[in-house]
C-alpha positions in Angstrom: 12.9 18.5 13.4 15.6 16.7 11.4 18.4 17.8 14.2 15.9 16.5 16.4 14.8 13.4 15.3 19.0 12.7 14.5 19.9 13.1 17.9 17.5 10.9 19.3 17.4 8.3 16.1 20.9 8.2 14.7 20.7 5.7 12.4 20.3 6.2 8.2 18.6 4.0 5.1 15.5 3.2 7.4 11.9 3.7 7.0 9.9 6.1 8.9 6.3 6.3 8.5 4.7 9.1 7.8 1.1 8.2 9.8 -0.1 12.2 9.2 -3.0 13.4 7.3 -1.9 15.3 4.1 -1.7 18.5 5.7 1.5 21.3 6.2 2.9 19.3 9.4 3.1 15.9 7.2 5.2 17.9 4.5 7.7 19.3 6.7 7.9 15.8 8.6 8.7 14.0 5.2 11.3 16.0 4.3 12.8 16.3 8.2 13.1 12.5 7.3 15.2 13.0 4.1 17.4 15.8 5.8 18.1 12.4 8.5 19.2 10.2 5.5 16.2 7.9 6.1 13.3 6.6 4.0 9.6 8.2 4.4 6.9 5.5 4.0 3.6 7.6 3.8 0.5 5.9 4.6 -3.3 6.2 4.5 -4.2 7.1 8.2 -7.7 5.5 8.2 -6.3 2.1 6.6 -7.4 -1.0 8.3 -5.7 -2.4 11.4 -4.7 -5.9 9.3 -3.9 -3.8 6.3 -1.5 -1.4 8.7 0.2 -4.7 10.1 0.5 -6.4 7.2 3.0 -3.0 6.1 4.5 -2.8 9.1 5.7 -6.5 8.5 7.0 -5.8 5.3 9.1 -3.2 6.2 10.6 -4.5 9.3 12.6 -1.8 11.4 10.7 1.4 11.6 9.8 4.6 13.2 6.6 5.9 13.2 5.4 9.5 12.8 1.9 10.7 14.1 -0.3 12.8 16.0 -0.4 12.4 20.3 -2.8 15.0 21.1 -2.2 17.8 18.6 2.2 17.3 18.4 3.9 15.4 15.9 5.3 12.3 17.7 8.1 10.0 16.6 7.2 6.5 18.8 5.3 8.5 21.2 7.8 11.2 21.7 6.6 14.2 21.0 8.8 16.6 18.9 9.4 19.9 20.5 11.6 22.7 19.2 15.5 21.6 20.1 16.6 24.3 22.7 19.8 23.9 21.2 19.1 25.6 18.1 19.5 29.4 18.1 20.1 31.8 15.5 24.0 32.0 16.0 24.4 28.3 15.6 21.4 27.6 12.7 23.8 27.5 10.2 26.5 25.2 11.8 23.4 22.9 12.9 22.3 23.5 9.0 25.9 22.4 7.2 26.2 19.7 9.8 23.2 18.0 8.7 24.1 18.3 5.1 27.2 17.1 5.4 26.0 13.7 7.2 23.3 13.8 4.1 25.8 13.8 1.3 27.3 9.9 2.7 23.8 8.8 1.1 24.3 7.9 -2.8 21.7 8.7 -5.4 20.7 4.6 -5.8 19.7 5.1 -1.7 15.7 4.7 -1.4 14.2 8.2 -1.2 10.2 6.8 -0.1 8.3 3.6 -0.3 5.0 3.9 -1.5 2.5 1.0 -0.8 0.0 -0.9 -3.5 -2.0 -3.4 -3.7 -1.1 -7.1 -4.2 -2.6 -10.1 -5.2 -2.4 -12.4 -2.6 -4.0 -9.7 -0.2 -0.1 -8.3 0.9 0.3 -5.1 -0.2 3.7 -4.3 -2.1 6.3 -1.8 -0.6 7.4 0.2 -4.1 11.0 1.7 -3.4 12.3 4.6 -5.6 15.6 6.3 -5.0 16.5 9.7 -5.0 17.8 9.3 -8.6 14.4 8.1 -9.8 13.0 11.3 -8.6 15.4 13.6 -9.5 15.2 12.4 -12.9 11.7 12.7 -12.8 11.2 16.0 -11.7 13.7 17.7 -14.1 11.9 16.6 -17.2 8.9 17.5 -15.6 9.7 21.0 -14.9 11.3 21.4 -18.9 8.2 19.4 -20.0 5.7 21.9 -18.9 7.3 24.9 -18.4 7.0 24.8 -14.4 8.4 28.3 -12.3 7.8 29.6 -9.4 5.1 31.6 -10.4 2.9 28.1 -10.6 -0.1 27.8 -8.0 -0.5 23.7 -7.9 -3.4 22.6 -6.4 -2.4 19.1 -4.8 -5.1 16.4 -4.7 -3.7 13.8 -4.5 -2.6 12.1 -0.7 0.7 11.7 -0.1 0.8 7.7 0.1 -0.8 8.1 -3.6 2.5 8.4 -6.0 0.9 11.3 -7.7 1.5 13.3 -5.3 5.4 13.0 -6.2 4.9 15.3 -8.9 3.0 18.6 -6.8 5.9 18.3 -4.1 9.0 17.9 -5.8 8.0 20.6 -8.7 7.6 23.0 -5.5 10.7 21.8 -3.8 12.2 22.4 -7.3 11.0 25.5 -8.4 9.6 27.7 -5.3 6.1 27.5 -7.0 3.8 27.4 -4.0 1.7 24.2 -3.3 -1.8 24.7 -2.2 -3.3 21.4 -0.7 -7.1 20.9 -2.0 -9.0 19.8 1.2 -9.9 16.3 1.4 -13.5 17.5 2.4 -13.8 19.6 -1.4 -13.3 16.6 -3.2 -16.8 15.0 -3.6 -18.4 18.2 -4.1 -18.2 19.6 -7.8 -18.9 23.2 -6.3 -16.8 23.3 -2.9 -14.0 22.4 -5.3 -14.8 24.8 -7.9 -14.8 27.9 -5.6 -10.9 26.0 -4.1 -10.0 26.5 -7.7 -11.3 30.4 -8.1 -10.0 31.3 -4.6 -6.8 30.1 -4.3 -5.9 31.1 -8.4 -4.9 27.8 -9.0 -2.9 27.6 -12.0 -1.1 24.0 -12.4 -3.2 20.3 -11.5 -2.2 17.1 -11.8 -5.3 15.0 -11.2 -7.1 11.5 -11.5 -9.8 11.6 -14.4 -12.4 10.3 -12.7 -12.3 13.7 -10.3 -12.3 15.7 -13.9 -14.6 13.6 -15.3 -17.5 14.7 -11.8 -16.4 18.1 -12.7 -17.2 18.1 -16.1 -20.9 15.9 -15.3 -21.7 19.1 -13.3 -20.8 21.9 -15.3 -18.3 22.3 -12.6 -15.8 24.6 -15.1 -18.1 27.1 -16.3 -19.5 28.3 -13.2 -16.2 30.0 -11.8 -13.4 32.2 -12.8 -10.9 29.6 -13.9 -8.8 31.6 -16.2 -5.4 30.8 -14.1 -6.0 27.0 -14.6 -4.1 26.9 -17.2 -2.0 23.4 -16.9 -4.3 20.3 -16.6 -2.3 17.0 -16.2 -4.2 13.7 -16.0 -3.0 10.2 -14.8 -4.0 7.3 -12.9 -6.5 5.6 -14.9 -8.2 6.3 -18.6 -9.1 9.1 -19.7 -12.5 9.0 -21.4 -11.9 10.8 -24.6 -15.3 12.6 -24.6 -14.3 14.0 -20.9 -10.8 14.8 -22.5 -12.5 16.9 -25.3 -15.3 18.6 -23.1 -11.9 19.9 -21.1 -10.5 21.3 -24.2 -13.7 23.0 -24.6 -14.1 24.3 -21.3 -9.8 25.5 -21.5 -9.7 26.2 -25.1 -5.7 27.8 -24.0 -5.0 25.3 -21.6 -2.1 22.8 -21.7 -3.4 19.3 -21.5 -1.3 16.2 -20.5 -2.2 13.2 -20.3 0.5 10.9 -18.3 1.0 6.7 -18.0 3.3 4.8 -15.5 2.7 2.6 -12.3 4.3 3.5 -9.1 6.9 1.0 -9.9 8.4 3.6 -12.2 8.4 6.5 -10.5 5.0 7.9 -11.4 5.4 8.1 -15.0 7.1 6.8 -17.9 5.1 8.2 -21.5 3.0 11.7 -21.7 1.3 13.5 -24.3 0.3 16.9 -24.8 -2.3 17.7 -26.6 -2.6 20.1 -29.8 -4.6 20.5 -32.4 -4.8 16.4 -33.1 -7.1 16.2 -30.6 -10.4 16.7 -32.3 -9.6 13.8 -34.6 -8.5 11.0 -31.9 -10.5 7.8 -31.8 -9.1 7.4 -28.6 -6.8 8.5 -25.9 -3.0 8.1 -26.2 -0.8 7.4 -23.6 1.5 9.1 -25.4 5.6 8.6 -25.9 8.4 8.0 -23.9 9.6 10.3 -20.9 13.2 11.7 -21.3 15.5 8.9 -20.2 12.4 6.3 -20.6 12.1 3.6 -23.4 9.1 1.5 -24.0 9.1 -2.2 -25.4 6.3 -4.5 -25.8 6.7 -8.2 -25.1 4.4 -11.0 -26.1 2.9 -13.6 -24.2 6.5 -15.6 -24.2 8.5 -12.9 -23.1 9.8 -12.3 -26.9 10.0 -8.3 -28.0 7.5 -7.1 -30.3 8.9 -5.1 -32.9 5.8 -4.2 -35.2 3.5 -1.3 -35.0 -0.1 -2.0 -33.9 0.9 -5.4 -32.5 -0.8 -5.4 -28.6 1.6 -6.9 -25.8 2.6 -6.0 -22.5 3.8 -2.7 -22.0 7.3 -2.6 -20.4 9.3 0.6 -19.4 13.0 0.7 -19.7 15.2 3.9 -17.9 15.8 6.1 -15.2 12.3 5.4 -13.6 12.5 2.1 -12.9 12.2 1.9 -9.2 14.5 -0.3 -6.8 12.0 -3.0 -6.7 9.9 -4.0 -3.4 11.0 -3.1 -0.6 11.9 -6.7 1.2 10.2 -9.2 -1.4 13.2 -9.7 -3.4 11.0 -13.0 -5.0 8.6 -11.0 -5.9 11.0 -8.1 -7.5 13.1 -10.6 -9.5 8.8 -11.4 -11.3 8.6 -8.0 -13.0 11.8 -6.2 -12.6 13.5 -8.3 -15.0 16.7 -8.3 -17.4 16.0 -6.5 -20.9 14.8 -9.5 -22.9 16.3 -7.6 -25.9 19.9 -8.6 -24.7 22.2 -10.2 -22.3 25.2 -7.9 -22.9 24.9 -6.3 -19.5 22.4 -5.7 -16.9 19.4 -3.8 -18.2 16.5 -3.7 -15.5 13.1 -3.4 -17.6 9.5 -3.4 -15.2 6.9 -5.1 -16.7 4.0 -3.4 -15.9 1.1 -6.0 -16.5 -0.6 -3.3 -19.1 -1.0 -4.7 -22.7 -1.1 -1.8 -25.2 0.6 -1.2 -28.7 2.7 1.8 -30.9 0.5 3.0 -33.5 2.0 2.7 -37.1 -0.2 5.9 -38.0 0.8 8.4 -35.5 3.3 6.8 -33.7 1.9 7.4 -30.1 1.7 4.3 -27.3 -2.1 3.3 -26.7 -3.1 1.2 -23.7 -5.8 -1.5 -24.1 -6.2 -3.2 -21.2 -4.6 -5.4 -18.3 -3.3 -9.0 -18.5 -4.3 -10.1 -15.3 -6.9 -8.8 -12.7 -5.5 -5.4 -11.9 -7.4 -2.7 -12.7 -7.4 1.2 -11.7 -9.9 2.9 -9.9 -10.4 6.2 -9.0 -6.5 6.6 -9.8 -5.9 3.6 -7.3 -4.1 1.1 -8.9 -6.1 -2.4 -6.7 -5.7 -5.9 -7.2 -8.8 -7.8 -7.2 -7.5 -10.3 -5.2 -6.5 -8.2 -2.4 -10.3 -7.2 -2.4 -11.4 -11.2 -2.4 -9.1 -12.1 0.7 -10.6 -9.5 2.7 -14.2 -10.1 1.9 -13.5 -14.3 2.4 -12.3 -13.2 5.7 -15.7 -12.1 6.8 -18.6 -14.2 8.5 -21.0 -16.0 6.2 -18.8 -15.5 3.0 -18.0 -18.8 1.1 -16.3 -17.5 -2.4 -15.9 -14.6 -3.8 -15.1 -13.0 -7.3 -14.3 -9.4 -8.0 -14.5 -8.0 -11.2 -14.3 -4.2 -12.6 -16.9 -3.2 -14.4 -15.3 -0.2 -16.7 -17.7 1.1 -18.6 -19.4 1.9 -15.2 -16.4 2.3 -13.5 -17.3 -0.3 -10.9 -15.8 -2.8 -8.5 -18.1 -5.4 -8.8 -18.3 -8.5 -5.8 -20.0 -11.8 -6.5 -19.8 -13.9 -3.6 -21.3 -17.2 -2.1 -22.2 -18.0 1.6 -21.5 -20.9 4.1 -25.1 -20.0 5.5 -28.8 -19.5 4.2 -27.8 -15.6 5.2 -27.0 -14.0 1.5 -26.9 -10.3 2.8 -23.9 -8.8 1.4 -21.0 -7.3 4.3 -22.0 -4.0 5.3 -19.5 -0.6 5.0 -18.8 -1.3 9.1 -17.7 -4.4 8.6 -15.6 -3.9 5.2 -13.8 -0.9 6.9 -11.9 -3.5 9.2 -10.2 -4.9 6.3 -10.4 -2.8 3.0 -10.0 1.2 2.4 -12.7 3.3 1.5 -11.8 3.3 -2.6 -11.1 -0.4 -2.6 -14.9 -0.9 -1.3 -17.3 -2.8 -4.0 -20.1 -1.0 -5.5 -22.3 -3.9 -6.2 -22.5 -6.9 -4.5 -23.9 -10.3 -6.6 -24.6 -13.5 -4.2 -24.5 -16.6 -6.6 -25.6 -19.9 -5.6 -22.3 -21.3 -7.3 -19.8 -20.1 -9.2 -19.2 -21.4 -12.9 -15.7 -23.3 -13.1 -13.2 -23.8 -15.9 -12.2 -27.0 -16.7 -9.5 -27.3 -13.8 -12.2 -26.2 -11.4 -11.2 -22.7 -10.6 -13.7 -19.6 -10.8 -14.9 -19.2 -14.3 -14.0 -15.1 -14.7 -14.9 -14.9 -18.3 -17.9 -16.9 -18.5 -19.5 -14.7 -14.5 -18.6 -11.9 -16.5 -20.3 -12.5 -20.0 -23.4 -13.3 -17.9 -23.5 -10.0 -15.7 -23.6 -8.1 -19.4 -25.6 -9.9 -20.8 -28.4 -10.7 -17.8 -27.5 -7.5 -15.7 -28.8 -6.3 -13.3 -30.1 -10.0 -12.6 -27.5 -11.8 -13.9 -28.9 -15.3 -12.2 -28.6 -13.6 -8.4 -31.1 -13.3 -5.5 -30.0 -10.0 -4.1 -27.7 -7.1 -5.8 -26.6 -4.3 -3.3 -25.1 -0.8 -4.7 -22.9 0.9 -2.6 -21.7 4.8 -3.5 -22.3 8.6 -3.8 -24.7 9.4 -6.6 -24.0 13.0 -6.7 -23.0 16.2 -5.5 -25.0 16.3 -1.7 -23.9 20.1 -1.2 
């Protein structure tokens, strides 16, 4: 496919989409697009058509990979097997592709992963091939990874998680078995996944681990191979993390921290026997290559223990910024505030959390804006707001996460005596499936702050303390309660 594509496409340092469903044919497409010296971009396939255009704009130049009835197609072409290659000339074909491959320098972007932005744009996060390559040899020394691994891959490719499953099988040989998208809400279809395929090795969101536990998921099959559990994405609820340990008694568990901005992750723990005793869940310390600071709320360092400020990662993960939004790059990729002896980039990653002066391990408290995570999405809650603004009757709206409940919570206001909430049909036109809200609050006006903008703190003091009622006329839940199987 690479010899292909580069006869037909001879250009290098681009961005090709990867349009595909997680599947086998997406995997080999993203790495025919390495082996051309280009940039894969995957993306979710069911995203809304402003969302898709909105990406497309950032990136400007592209190629596009998808499905034309059944065959991979690059712009409409579809690929067929090159007639050219045969098994005398594999080899030539092979060294000749290489060769062209080793011009590209390890600062070059490797992929471009997409995330949610404020202003309802999403941000093009570009890693290089040194980020990654960074990052996948302390993970395989970390936990031990060969190719005798089974991973069970979850996560979808345009989801930076997914980093980790593919390049430890690229590294290693260990084979990569891809979880079904259809097992995933349904504790016992992804139970007998695990059992069948001998799954040894997972690197998952906690909220999926969390359903599993909730329904008893773990005892009810042979899950003696799992025997690496690695967690990231959002919290981990410490009494899910200790009903793990009870269910894998032997089992390594990790727990990982970083934003996408920093190639997947930047501090890790695994647990030992300290884990009865934790009053909560530590991020952990530093990655190889990876320091943390903390900065206050004037960019100053923090240099005491137990001191909360803004969690900012320094190394060999820190990404190449966004991908054509330089302005909004030189916000959070900034010099090291420690010194201005030479160029140090540090990403600030918006998170406030602190170094413990009793066991030395980072903890993470909270955000300093209105970015929350999510069913390991990281989502803006102003990305949300634009989208719902967008639709018919909708005056003002307010998002809010809710997580002790682990909700996305919409309070809105309407240009019309109609106060029904949007429906699923027409949020799909502008928002993804994970970014939808679960409950919807109409308000007949919002409360303000002094300089008139939306009162955050004071609409959510009154949902807690007034909820479900919370001064509203109607309240609509949106969600799966349980396992349907």
């Amino acid at each position: 496919m690479a010899h292909w594509l580069k006869s037909r496409h001879p250009f290098q340092n681009r961005p090709i989409v990867i349009d595909l469903p997680k599947s086998i044919d997406a995997i080999i497409t993203l790495l025919a697009v390495q082996l051309t010296g280009n940039i894969y971009v995957p993306i979710d396939s069911d995203s809304p058509p402003k969302r898709r255009q909105s990406i497309y704009q950032t990136l400007g130049p592209c190629l596009t990979a998808k499905k034309i009835r059944g065959q991979i197609a690059f712009e409409e072409e579809p690929f067929e097997f090159p007639q050219d290659i045969s098994e005398a000339n594999f080899s030539f074909i092979e060294s000749e592709l290489l060769e062209k491959l080793a011009e590209r320098v390890n600062s070059d972007p490797l992929y471009i992963i997409f995330t949610s932005g404020t202003t309802g744009q999403p941000k093009g996060v570009a890693i290089s091939n040194a980020n990654v390559i960074d990052y996948i040899d302390w993970s395989v020394g970390a936990y031990q990874v060969t190719e005798q691994e089974v991973i069970g891959s979850q996560a979808p490719l345009f989801f930076d998680n997914s980093t980790l499953d593919l390049y430890l099988m690229f590294k290693t040989g260990a084979t990569l078995k891809l979880i079904p998208k259809e097992t995933l809400g349904f504790p016992s279809l992804l139970g007998e996944c695990l059992e069948k395929e001998k799954i040894s090795f997972i690197f998952w969101v906690p909220s999926l681990l969390a359903n599993l536990v909730k329904f008893d998921t773990f005892s009810a099959y042979d899950l003696s191979h799992l025997n690496k559990i690695l967690f990231a994405g959002e919290a981990m609820p410490l009494g899910i993390l200790k009903s793990l340990r009870a269910s894998f008694p032997k089992a390594l568990l990790s727990n990982l921290y970083g934003p996408t901005e920093i190639t997947v992750d930047a501090i890790y723990w695994i647990f030992g026997d300290e884990l009865e005793d934790l009053k909560a869940t530590p991020l952990g310390i530093p990655c190889t290559n990876h320091r943390i600071i903390f900065l206050d709320e004037s960019g100053h360092p923090i240099k005491e223990n137990d001191t909360i400020g803004e969690i900012c990662v320094v190394g060999a993960g820190v990404g190449l910024g966004y991908w054509n939004d330089a302005e909004r790059s030189d916000r959070v990729f900034i010099q090291n505030p420690e010194h201005d002896l030479y160029k140090e980039r540090v990403y600030k990653t918006g998170d406030l959390g602190y170094r413990s002066g009793d066991d030395g391990l980072i903890y993470m408290v909270g955000r300093n804006d209105d970015q929350f995570k999510h069913s390991g999405y990281r989502i803006e809650s102003g990305e949300i707001e634009v989208a719902l603004e967008q639709m018919e009757d909708i005056a003002q709206c307010c998002v809010i996460y809710d997580k002790e409940k682990q909700e996305i919570l919409a309070f809105y206001t309407t240009t019309s005596n109609n106060d029904a909430p949007p429906s699923r049909k027409a949020m799909a036109e502008l928002l993804p499936p994970y970014m939808f809200p679960r409950r919807f609050i109409f308000l007949e006006k919002f409360p303000t702050t002094a300089n008139g903008k939306k009162d955050r703190a004071t609409l959510w003091d009154e949902y807690k303390s007034k909820s479900p009622e919370v001064g509203t006329t109607q309240i609509t839940s949106y969600g799966i309660e349980s396992d349907r199987r």
